[in-house]
Structure formats: structure tokens, C-alpha cells
C-alpha positions in Angstrom: 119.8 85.9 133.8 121.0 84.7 130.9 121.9 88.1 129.0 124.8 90.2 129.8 122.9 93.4 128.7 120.6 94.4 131.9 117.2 94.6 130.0 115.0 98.0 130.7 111.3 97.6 131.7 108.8 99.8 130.6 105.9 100.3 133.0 103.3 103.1 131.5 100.9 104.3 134.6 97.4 106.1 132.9 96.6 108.9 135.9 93.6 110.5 136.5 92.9 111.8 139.7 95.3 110.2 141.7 96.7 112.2 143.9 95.7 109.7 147.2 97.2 106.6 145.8 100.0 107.1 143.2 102.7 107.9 145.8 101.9 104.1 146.7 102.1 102.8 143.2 105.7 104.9 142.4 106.8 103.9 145.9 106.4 99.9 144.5 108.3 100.7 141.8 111.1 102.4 143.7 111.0 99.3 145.6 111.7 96.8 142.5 114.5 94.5 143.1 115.1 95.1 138.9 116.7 98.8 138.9 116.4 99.9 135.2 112.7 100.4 134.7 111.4 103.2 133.0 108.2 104.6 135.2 106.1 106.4 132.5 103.1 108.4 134.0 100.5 110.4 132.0 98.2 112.8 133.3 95.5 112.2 131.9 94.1 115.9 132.7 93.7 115.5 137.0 92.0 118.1 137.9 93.9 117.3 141.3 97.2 117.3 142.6 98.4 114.5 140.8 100.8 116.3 139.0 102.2 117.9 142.1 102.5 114.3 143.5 104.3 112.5 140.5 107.4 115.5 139.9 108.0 114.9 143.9 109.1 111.7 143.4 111.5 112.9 140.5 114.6 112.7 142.9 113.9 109.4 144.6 114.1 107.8 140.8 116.9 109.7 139.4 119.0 108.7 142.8 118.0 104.9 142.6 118.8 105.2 138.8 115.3 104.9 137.6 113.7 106.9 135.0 110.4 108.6 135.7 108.7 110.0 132.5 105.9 112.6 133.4 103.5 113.7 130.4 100.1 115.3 130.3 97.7 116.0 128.5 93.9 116.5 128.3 91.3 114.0 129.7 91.1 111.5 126.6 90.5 108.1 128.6 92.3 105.1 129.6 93.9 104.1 126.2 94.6 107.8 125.2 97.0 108.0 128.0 98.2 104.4 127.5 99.1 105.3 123.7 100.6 109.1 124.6 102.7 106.7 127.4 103.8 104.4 124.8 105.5 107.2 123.0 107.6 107.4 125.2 108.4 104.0 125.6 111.9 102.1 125.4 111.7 99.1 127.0 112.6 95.6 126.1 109.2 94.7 128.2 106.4 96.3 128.7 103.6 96.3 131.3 100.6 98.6 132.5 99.7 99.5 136.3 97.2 101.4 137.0 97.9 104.2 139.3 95.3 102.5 142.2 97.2 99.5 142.3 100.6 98.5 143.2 103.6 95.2 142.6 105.9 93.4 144.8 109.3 93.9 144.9 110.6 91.3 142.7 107.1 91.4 140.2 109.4 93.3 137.7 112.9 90.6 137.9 110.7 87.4 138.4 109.2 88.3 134.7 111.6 89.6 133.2 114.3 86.5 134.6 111.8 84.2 133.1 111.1 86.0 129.6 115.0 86.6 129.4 115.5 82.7 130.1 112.8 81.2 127.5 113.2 83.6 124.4 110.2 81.9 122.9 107.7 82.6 125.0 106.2 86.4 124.6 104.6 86.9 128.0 104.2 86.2 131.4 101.1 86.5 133.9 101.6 85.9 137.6 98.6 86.1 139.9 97.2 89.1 141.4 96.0 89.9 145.3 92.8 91.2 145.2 92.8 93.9 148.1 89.7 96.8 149.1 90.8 100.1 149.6 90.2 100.5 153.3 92.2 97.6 154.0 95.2 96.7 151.9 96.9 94.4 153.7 93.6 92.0 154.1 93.9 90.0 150.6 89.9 89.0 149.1 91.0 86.7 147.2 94.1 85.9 145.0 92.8 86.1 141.6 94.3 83.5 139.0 94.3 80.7 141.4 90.9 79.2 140.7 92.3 78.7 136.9 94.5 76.1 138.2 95.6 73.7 135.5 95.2 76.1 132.6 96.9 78.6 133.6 100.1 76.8 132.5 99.0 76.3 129.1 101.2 78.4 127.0 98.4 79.1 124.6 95.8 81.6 126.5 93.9 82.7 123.6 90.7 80.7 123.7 91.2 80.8 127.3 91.3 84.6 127.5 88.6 84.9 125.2 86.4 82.5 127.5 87.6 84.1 130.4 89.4 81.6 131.6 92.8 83.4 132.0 94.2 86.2 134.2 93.9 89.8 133.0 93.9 92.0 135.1 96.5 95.1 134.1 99.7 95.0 136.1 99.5 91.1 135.9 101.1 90.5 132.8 105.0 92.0 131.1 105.2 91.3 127.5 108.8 91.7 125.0 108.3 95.1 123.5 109.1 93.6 120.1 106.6 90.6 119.8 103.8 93.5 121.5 104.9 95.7 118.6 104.1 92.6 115.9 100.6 91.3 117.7 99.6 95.6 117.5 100.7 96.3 114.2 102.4 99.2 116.2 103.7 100.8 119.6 99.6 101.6 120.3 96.5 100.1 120.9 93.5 100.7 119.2 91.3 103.4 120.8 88.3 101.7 122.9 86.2 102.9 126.2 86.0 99.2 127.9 87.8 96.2 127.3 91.4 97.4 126.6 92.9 94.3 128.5 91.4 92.2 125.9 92.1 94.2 123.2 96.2 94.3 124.6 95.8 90.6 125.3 93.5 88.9 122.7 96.2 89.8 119.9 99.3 88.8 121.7 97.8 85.2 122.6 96.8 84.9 119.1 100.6 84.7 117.8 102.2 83.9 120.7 102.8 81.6 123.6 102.8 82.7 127.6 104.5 81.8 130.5 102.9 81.6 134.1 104.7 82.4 137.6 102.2 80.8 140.2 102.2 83.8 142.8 101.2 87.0 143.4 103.6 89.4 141.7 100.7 92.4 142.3 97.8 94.4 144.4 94.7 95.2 143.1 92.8 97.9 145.1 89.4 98.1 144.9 87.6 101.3 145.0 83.9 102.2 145.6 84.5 105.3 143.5 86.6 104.0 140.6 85.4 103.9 137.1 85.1 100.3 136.8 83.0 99.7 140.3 81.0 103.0 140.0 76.8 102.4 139.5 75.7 102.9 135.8 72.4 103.4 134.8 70.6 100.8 132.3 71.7 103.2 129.4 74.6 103.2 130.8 75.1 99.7 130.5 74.0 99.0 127.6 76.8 101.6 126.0 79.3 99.7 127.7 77.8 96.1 126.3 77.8 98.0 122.8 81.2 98.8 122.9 82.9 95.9 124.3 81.4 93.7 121.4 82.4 96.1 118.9 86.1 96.0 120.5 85.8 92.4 120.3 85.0 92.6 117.1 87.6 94.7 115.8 90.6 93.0 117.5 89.4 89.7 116.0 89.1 91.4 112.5 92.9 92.5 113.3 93.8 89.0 113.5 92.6 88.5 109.7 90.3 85.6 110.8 87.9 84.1 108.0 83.8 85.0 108.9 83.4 81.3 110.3 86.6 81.5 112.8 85.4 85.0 113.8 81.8 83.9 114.0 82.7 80.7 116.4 84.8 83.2 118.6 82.1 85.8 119.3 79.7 83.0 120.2 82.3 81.5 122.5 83.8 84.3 124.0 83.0 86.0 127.8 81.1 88.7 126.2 78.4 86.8 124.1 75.9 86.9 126.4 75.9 90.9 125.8 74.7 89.9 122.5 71.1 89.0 123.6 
């Protein structure tokens, strides 16, 4: 690494009922080859034991030298928590994992080594194992792979926007500073759907990415999850409704002129929700 400061690595964990699996996901982090990380997890009102299950591991971080931030608060969705988390954040990088899923060893040093050695680059994706909940050590398929070429192109924007670029949360680390620019802030804005796009999309816009090609994390499929859950037509169609006005606020943030943001809607993954 080229710094003689030892960088710290934020990693803010949204849980909601996850008393099952995020033992597995702290454990990964206990694991990191990287030691100063910041954990931060928010409670984002469990009406389980997830509390119970985050302050046992308390110890285990302060021993390794870790820091494990624990806040709660009532059940306000996805990018509530992520915001409340971000409070709380001190990082020189940043990165989300979801309280399902779980990183390698060395996901945290490989991106952070990388970032640390090309100062103007603002972010860096690596691949993601795609693994079902009843069997996490069988991989589906590896996602970012099947982007080949592109995903070493350092702009991602248009790619992202035609979905043509990793991300998945826990894929991606981003320097705190350039996150705080693309953001206007330390917060996203508040959406239901969409909020890797909405992290993503403005970050790609200014700045330029990196790409390690190989897994650097799990992502565990659940039957019962949010995401993979049946929805009814309405259901659907509140979802659609919200992902283009997401879309079409973050490319409003950008300060694009009607045209550019015009061509982008048309182009981008979610047009066809336009009907």
C-alpha cells in the first residue's frame, strides 16, 4: 500500500430481522485480512433477536481491534437505516452489505490496496458469487462475469444505467470523500427500490471505476427476502412507479439538460416500465 496511514473502512449493514444470518455476515468481517474497518449495523426495528445477536459479537471486534457500531431505530426501510448508518460513518471508504450476504477475507484489502494505489479512480467493483440459501457453498453463477470486456472500462455510467455493470450491494467500496461530492452529502436520497442505482448512477457520473476480476463476495438468495418475495400486480406496478421516479430524480441531481435526461430514461434498464 502506498500510504503510511492504515486507511479505515466503513461497512454500514441495514438489519431487519436477521437474527439467522447476521452472525455469518459479522463473522466475514471478523475474518478480513484489513483490521481497521468500522462494522456499522442498524436495527432497523427487528422484531427478532437481532439485537441480541449483533451486541454478542461486541467482544470478538473490540479484541481483533475492530469497531462495531450498533444503532436502532424504528422500521423506516432500506435507505433509512443506510442514512442513520452513515451518521455514524468515518471511513476513508465506504461499502454496504446487507446482513444476508457475506465477503471474503481479503474483499476489504484487495479494494482498498487498489483505490489507495490509483488515487484517481473513485471506486472499485469486484464480482459477486451468487449462492441460495440452502446451500452456500454451491455458487449459481458468478455474477459480473458475463460483462466481460466492459467491465474494465473505467467509465460505468451508461453502462450501469443500461445494466450493463455490476451492482449488486457489497460488490462495490467507494473513497468517502468523492461519495460525499457525487451525494451532495453523507446520505442518499430516500427511495423504496432502486437504491443501488441511486448510490451508483451519481458516482459513475463524475467519476471513474476500477474493476478486480473475482469474487470479493456472497450473495444469498432467499425465498423469503424482500427482493424475491411474490407481489401482487398492484404491487408491481408501485414498485415500477417508483423506480422511474428514483431514476428520475438522481438524473435531475446530476443537473442534466431535458434532452440528456430524456436520451437516458429512454436508454436505461428501467424504460421498459414506462409502457
Amino acid at each position: 500500500m502506498t500510504t503510511t496511514k492504515t486507511p479505515l473502512a466503513t461497512i454500514v449493514s441495514p438489519c431487519y430481522n436477521s437474527e439467522q444470518y447476521v452472525g455469518r455476515m459479522l463473522d466475514s468481517i471478523l475474518a478480513q485480512t484489513h483490521k481497521n474497518i468500522e462494522s456499522i449495523c442498524v436495527n432497523d426495528g427487528s422484531t427478532d433477536n437481532t439485537e441480541g445477536v449483533i451486541l454478542s459479537y461486541a467482544e470478538r471486534f473490540k479484541k481483533t481491534g475492530m469497531k462495531l457500531i450498533y444503532a436502532k431505530q424504528e422500521n423506516g426501510g432500506l435507505v433509512s437505516a443506510i442514512n442513520t448508518g452513515l451518521k455514524h460513518a468515518n471511513g476513508d471508504y465506504l461499502s454496504w452489505l446487507d446482513s444476508d450476504d457475506f465477503i471474503t477475507p481479503d474483499s476489504v484489502e484487495k479494494k482498498m490496496v487498489l483505490l489507495e494505489d490509483n488515487p484517481d479512480y473513485s471506486i472499485v467493483s469486484g464480482n459477486v458469487n451468487i449462492v441460495d440459501e440452502s446451500n452456500i457453498n454451491k455458487v449459481i453463477e458468478t455474477a459480473g462475469e458475463h460483462f466481460g470486456a466492459l467491465n474494465s472500462q473505467p467509465n460505468q455510467f451508461f453502462l450501469a444505467l443500461t445494466g450493463m455493470s455490476i451492482i449488486l450491494p457489497g460488490s462495490y467500496m467507494i473513497r468517502m470523500t468523492d461519495f460525499i461530492k457525487a451525494q451532495g452529502g453523507k446520505r442518499i436520497e430516500p427511495c423504496t427500490v432502486g437504491q443501488n442505482y441511486q448510490t451508483l448512477l451519481p458516482v459513475y457520473y463524475r467519476f471513474s471505476r476500477l474493476y478486480i476480476d473475482e469474487p470479493l463476495m456472497y450473495y444469498v438468495v432467499r425465498e423469503n427476502s424482500d427482493f424475491h418475495r411474490e407481489r401482487s400486480d398492484e404491487e408491481w406496478l408501485a414498485r415500477s412507479k417508483e423506480l422511474l421516479r428514483m431514476l428520475g430524480e438522481v438524473l435531475d441531481s446530476l443537473g442534466l439538460p431535458e434532452w440528456e435526461k430524456t436520451k437516458c430514461q429512454n436508454m436505461s434498464v428501467f424504460n421498459y416500465l414506462r409502457g
